[in-house]
C-alpha positions in Angstrom: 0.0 0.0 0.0 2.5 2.5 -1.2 1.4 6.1 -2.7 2.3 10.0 -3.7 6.3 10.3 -3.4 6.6 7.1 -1.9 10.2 6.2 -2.6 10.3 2.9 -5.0 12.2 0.1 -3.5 13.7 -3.1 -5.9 12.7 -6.3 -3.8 15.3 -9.5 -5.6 13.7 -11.8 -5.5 16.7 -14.5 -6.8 16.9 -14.4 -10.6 13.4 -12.1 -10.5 13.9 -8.2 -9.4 10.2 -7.3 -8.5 9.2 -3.6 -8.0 7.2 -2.5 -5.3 7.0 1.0 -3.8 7.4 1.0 -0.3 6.9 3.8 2.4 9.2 5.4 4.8 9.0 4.2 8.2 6.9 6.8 9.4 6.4 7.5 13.4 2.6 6.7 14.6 1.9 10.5 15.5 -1.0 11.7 17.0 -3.2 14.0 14.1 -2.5 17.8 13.9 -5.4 18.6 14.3 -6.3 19.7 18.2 -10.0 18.7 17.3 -10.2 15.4 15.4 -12.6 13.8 16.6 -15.3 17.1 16.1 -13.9 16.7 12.4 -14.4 13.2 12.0 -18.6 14.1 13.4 -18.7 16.0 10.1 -18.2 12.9 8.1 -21.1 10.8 6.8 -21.8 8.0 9.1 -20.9 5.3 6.3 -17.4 6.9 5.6 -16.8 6.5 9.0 -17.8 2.7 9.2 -16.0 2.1 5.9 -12.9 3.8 7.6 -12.9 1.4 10.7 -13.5 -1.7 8.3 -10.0 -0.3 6.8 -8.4 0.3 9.7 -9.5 -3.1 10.7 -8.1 -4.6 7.8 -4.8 -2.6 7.7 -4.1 -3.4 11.3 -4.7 -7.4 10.8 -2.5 -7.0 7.3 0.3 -6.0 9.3 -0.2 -8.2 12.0 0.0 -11.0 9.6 2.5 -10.2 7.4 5.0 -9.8 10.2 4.4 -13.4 11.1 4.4 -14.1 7.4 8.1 -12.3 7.6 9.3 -14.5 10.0 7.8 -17.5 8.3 9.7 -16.8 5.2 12.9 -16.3 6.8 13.0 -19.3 8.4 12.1 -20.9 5.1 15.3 -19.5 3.5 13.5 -17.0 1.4 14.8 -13.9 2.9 13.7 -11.4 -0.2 9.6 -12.5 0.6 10.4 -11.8 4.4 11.8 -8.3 3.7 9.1 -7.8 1.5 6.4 -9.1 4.3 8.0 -6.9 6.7 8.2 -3.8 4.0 4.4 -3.8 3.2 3.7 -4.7 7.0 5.0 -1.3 7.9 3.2 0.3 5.1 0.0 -0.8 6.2 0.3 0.5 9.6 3.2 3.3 9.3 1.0 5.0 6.2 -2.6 3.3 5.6 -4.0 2.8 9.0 -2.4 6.0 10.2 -4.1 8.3 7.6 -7.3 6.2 8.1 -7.3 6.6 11.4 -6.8 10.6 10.7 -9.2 10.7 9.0 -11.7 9.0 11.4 -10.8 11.4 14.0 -9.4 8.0 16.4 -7.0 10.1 18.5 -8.1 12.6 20.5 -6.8 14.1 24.0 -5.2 11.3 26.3 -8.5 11.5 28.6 -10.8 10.7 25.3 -7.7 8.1 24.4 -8.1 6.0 27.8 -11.7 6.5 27.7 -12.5 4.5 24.5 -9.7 2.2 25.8 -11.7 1.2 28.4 -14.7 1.2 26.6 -13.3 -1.3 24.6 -11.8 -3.5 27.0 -14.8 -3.5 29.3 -16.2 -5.2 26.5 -13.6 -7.5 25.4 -13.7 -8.5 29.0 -17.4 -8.8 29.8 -19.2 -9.9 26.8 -17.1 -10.6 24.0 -14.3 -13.1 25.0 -16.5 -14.6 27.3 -19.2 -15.7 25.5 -16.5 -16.7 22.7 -15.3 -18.9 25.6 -18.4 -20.4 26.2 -19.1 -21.0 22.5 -15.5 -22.5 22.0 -16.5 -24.8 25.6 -19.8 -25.9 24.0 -18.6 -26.9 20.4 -15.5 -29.0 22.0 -12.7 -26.6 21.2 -11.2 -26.9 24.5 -7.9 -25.1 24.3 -9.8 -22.3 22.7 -12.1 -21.9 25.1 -8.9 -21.7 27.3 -7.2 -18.9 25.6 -10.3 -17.2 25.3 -10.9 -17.1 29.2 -7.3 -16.2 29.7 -7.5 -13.2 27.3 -10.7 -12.2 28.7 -9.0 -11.7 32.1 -6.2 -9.8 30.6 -8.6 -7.3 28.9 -10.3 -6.8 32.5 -6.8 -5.8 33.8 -5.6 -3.4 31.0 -9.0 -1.7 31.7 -8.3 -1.6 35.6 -4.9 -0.4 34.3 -6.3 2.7 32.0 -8.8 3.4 34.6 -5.8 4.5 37.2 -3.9 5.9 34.7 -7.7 8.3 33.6 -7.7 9.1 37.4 -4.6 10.4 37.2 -4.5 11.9 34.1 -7.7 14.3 35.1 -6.9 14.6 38.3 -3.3 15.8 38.3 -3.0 13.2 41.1 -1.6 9.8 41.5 0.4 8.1 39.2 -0.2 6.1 36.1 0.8 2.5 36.2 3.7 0.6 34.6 2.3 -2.2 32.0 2.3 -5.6 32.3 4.9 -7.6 30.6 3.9 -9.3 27.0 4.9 -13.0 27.0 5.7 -13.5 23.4 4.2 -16.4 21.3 5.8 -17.6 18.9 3.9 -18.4 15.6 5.5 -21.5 13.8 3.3 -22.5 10.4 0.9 -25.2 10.7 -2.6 -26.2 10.5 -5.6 -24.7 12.8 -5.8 -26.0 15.9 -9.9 -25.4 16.2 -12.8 -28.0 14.5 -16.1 -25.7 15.1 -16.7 -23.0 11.9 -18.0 -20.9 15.0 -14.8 -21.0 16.8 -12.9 -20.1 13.6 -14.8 -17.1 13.1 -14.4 -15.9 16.8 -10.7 -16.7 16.0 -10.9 -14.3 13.2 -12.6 -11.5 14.5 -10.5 -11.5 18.0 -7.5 -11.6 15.6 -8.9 -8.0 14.3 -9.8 -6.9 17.0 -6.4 -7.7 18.7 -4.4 -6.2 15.4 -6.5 -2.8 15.3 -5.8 -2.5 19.2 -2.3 -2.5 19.0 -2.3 -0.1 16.6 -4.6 2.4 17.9 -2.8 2.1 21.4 0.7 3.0 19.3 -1.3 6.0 18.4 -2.6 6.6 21.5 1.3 6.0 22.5 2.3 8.7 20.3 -0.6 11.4 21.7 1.2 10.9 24.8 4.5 11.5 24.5 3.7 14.8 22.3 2.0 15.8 24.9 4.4 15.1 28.1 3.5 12.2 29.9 6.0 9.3 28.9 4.4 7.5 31.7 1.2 7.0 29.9 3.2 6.5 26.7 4.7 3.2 28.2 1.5 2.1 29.4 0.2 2.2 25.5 3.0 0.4 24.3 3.5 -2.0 26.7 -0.4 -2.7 26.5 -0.1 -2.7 22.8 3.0 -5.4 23.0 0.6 -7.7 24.4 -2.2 -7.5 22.5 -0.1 -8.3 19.3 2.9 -10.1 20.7 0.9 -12.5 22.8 -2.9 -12.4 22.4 -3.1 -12.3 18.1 -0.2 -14.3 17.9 -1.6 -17.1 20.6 -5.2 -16.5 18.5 -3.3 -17.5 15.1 -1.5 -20.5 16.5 -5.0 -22.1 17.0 -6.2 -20.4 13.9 -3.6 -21.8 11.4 -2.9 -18.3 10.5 0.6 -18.9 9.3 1.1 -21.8 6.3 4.0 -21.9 4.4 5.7 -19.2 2.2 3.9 -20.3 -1.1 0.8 -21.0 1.4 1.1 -17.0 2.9 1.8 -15.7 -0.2 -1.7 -16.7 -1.8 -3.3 -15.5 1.1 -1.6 -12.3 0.6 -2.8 -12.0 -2.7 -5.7 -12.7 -2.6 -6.5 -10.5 0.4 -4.6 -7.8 -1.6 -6.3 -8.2 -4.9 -10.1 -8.1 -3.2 -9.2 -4.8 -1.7 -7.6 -3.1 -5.1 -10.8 -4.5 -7.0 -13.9 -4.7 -4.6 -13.7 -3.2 -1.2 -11.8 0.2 -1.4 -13.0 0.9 -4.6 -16.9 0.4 -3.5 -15.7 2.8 -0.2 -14.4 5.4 -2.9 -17.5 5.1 -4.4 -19.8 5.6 -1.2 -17.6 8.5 0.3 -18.0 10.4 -3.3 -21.9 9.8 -3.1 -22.1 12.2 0.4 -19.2 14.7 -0.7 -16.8 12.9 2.0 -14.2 13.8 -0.5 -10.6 13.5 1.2 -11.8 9.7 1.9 -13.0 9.0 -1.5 -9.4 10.3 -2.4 -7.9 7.6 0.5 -9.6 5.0 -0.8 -9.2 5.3 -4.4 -5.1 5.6 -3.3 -5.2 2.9 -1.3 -6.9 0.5 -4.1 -3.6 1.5 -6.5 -0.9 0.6 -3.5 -2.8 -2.7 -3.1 -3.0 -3.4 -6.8 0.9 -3.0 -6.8 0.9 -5.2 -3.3 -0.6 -8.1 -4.9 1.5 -8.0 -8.2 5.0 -8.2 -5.7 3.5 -10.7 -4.0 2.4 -12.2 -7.3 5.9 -12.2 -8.7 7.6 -13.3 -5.6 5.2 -16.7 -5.5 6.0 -16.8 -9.5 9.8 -17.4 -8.2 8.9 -20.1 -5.8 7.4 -22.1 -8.4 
């Protein structure tokens, strides 16, 4: 998802040389504007779902990709990994980060820890539990494990953000450290899971994990602009395990990682859907109710995946 004066970068690929642009590996800074969230009101209540479905799928591209990275490295194909981990940072470092400016996701560090906690109440309380449950009921026991284990890490990062928003509005007390992620490693293999229903609880926690990360990098970013590094390494340490420990537990059982020909096709597929169907029908939608700078996103966005999915296209055309 490369765009504008995006540098290009020559990814050999053995005998092949494919090209793909990439972007610079831009900080996750909080918006200029001191009001983003009033400007995202004034969008129309589709952009703004379309924007969090992009965000969504930005955040779980990246997610992904790193592990596909790592996958490919291990495999001895150390041009894909570089060019995983290239368009990895593109989708968060450039796509999410201008989606999510556009959105109006970043706010003041009060408003930050407030939808933090908003959304882990509800990872906590309704989602991961009744995922649990469902996982329990259909015989996917070590799902319905993870699930319960999550669910009680969600209820302490919201404990967690709820000191550090006393102390943030109060100008009293102090905000806590985070906890430490226990890293998972992802080795490729098949899912782990039987039920359909667990597999699609799988995926959307997966999302929802990927998307938190990199809204609390964000969130990260608001804070140290602002002075409080305190609150920064609460983010990032927060963010750390969501990725680092909860997605990448969620796509051992998942199966997410196959092997470099395997990841590859996923890749391009994924790629290829949102260059032809979905950010093209966004572009469409924003232009309909004058949402303008989207339409412009997405129709940008559609061309850097178009040019995702012929790198990945020419690096699975060298494996063959």
């Amino acid at each position: 998802m490369f765009r504008h004066s995006i540098r290009t970068l020559l990814v050999s690929l053995c005998a092949l040389t494919a090209a793909s642009q990439a972007a610079p590996a831009l900080a996750l800074a909080a918006p200029a504007d001191p009001h983003p969230q009033q400007a995202a009101r004034a969008l129309h209540a589709q952009t703004l779902t379309d924007l969090t479905t992009a965000m969504k799928g930005e955040a779980f591209a990246h997610a992904s990709y790193s592990l596909f990275g790592t996958q490919a490295d291990g495999a001895a194909h150390a041009a894909i990994g570089r060019l995983f981990r290239t368009t990895a940072q593109t989708e968060l470092n450039e796509h999410l980060h201008e989606a999510a400016t556009l959105a109006g996701v970043v706010g003041t560090n009060a408003a930050n820890l407030r939808q933090a906690i908003k959304g882990e109440t509800y990872e906590h309380q309704v989602m991961y539990r009744g995922f649990a449950t469902q996982a329990r009921q259909d015989g996917d026991t070590k799902a319905a494990e993870l699930f319960t284990e999550i669910a009680a890490d969600e209820g302490h990062h919201r404990d967690a953000f709820r000191t550090a928003l006393a102390a943030v509005t109060s100008g009293h007390g102090t905000v806590p450290a985070p906890s430490a992620a226990k890293t998972v490693a992802v080795p490729a293999g098949l899912p782990q899971v039987s039920a359909a229903r667990t597999k699609t609880n799988l995926d959307t926690a997966m999302h929802g994990e990927a998307l938190a990360y990199a809204k609390y990098m964000l969130f990260a970013a608001q804070a140290k602009q602002t002075g409080n590094p305190a609150l920064a390494r609460l983010w990032e340490g927060t963010a750390a395990v969501e990725l680092h420990e909860h997605f990448a537990g969620e796509a051992v059982l998942a199966g997410r990682v196959g092997t470099t020909k395997a990841n590859l096709n996923k890749a391009i597929t994924g790629e290829r859907s949102e260059a032809t169907t979905i950010y093209p029908g966004f572009a469409k939608q924003a232009t309909a109710v004058g949402d303008t700078a989207a339409a412009s996103y997405f129709r940008n966005t559609a061309a850097d995946e178009a040019r995702h999915a012929a790198a990945f296209q020419a690096a699975l055309n060298q494996l063959r």
